[in-house]
N, C-alpha and C positions, 0 to 999 in steps of 0.2 A: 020034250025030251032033251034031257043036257049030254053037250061030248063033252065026253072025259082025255084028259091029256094024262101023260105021264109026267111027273116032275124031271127026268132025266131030260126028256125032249124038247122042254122048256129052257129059252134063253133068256130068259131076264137075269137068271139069276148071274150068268156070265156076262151081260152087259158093262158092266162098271169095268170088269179087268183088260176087256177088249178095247175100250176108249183108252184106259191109263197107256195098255203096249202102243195105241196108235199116239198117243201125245211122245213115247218115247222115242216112236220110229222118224215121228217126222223132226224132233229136236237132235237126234242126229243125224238126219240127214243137211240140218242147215248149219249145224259143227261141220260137218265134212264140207259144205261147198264154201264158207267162211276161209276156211284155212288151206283151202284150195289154190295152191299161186304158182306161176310159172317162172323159176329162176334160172336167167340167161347166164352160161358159163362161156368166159370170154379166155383165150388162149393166150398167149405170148410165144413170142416165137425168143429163144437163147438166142442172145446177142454174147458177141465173142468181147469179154472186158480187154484182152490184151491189145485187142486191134484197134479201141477208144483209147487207151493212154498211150498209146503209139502215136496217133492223129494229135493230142492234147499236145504231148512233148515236141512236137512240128512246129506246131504253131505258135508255142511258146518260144522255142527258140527263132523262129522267123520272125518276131514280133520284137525280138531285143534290139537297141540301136546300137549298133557298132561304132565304138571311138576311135579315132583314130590316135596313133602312138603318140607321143608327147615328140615334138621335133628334138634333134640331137644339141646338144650345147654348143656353144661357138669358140671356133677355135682360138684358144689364146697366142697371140704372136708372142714369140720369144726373143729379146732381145740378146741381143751378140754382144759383149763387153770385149771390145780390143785393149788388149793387155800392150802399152807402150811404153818402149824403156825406159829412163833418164835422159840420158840423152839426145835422143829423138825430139825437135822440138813441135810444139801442135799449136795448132792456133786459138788463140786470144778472142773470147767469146765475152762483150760486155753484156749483162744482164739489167736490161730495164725495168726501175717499176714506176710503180701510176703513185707512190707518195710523194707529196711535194710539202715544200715547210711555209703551211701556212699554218698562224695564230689559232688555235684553237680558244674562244671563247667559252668559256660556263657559266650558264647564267646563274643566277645568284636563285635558292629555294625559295618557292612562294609561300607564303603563309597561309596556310588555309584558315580562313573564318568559321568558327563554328559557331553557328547559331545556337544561343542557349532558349532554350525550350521554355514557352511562358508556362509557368506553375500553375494553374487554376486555383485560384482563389477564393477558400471555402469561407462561407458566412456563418457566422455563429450563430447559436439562441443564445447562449450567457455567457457569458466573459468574467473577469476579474474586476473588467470596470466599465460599465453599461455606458453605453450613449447617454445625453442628457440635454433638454432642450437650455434654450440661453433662460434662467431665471427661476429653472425648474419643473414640477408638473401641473402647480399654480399658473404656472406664465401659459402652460402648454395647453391647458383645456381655456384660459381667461379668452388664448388667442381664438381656437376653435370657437367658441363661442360667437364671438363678435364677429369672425369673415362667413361665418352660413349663412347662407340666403335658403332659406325655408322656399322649399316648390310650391310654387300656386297650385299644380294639380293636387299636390297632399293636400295642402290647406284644405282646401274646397271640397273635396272628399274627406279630411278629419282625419288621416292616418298622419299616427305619429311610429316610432319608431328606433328602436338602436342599433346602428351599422359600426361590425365589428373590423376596423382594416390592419392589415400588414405589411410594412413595407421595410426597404434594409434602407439603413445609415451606411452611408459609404465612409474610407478612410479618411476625407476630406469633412465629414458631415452631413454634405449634403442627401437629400431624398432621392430613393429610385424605387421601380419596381413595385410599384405600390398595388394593394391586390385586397377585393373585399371577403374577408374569410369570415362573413356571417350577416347576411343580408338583414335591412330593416322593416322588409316587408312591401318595399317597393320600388321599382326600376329608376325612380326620379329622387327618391332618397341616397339609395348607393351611389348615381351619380354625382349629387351631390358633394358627399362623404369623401368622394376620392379626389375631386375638383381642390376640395380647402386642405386636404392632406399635402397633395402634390405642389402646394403651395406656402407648404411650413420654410421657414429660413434654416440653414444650418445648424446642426447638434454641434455637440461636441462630442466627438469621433471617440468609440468603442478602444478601449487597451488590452489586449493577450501579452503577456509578458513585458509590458511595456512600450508596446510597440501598436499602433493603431489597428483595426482588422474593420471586417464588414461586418455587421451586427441587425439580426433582424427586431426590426419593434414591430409594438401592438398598440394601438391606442384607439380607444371606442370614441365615436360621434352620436351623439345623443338629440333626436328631434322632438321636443315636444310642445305642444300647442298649450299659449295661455288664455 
């Protein structure tokens, strides 16, 4: 034997709407405790502003230094001028003073020295009239030639080489300054090179207007092995 229900009597079919109200009741009620808060309201009591700038202007004035006045000027004595007549005679007052006649002396102006300022003395590259050894540029490689002493370390190692030097002719001729502006390829060459340079005799002295000047030369030293 089956029971019969009625469909009115039946809840299923209200199931679904009663869980949705219950999801709604309980999401507001955790809105409401969320936003639930207790704001403390804090009082002030009116304060009287006349009676604070009253106290402020005290203090300020209590606070400033007092100058005192500037003292009084001092009193000028005034002189009494006695009016005396002609006839009246007054007495004879000599007045001394501290000059006495001695020679004054003037010494004579000194001269002052003025030291004239050495010019620096610029060297040329080219002039009007070049430096030039005694005999020419034959005489000048003949000499190189003959005073080098070829290094035994070249030798024996086989390096040969051309050391390029520079050095100034001075106003007189003679060498200075001498400097190797193009190495031969080896430390005992260059020295060499500057040894027989630095030992040339005097040119004859470079002309700028006629007048001798510092003149740089160039002249190569040449090493090589027969």
């Amino acid at each position: 034997m089956q029971i019969k229900k009625s469909q009115k009597a039946s809840l299923e079919d209200k199931k679904f709407t009663y869980l949705l109200m219950g999801f709604v009741l309980v999401l507001s009620i955790c809105f409401v405790a969320l936003e639930w808060t207790e704001k403390e309201v804090t009082k002030y009591e009116v304060v009287d502003q006349d009676f604070l700038i009253e106290d402020e202007i005290e203090i300020q004035q209590t606070s400033q230094d007092i100058t005192p006045p500037p003292p009084p000027p001092p009193v000028q004595e005034v002189q009494v001028l006695n009016v005396v007549e002609d006839n009246v005679e007054t007495e004879h007052v000599e007045i001394k003073t501290e000059d006495t006649q001695e020679e004054v002396v003037i010494a004579p102006p000194v001269e002052q020295v003025v030291e004239e300022e050495e010019e620096e003395e610029t060297v040329f590259m080219i002039v009007e009239s070049m430096p030039e050894f005694p005999g020419g540029n034959a005489a000048l490689f003949k000499y190189l030639s003959e005073n080098v002493k070829y290094p035994v370390i070249a030798q024996e190692n086989g390096i040969q080489g051309k050391v390029i030097c520079q050095f100034v002719v001075g106003k007189d001729g003679s060498v200075s300054d001498v400097q190797v502006v193009r190495s031969g390829g080896d430390a005992s060459l260059d020295k060499e090179a500057v040894r027989v340079v630095k030992s040339l005799p005097k040119f004859t002295p470079g002309k700028q207007r006629g007048k001798p000047v510092k003149v740089k030369y160039t002249v190569p030293v040449n090493f090589k092995l027969q």
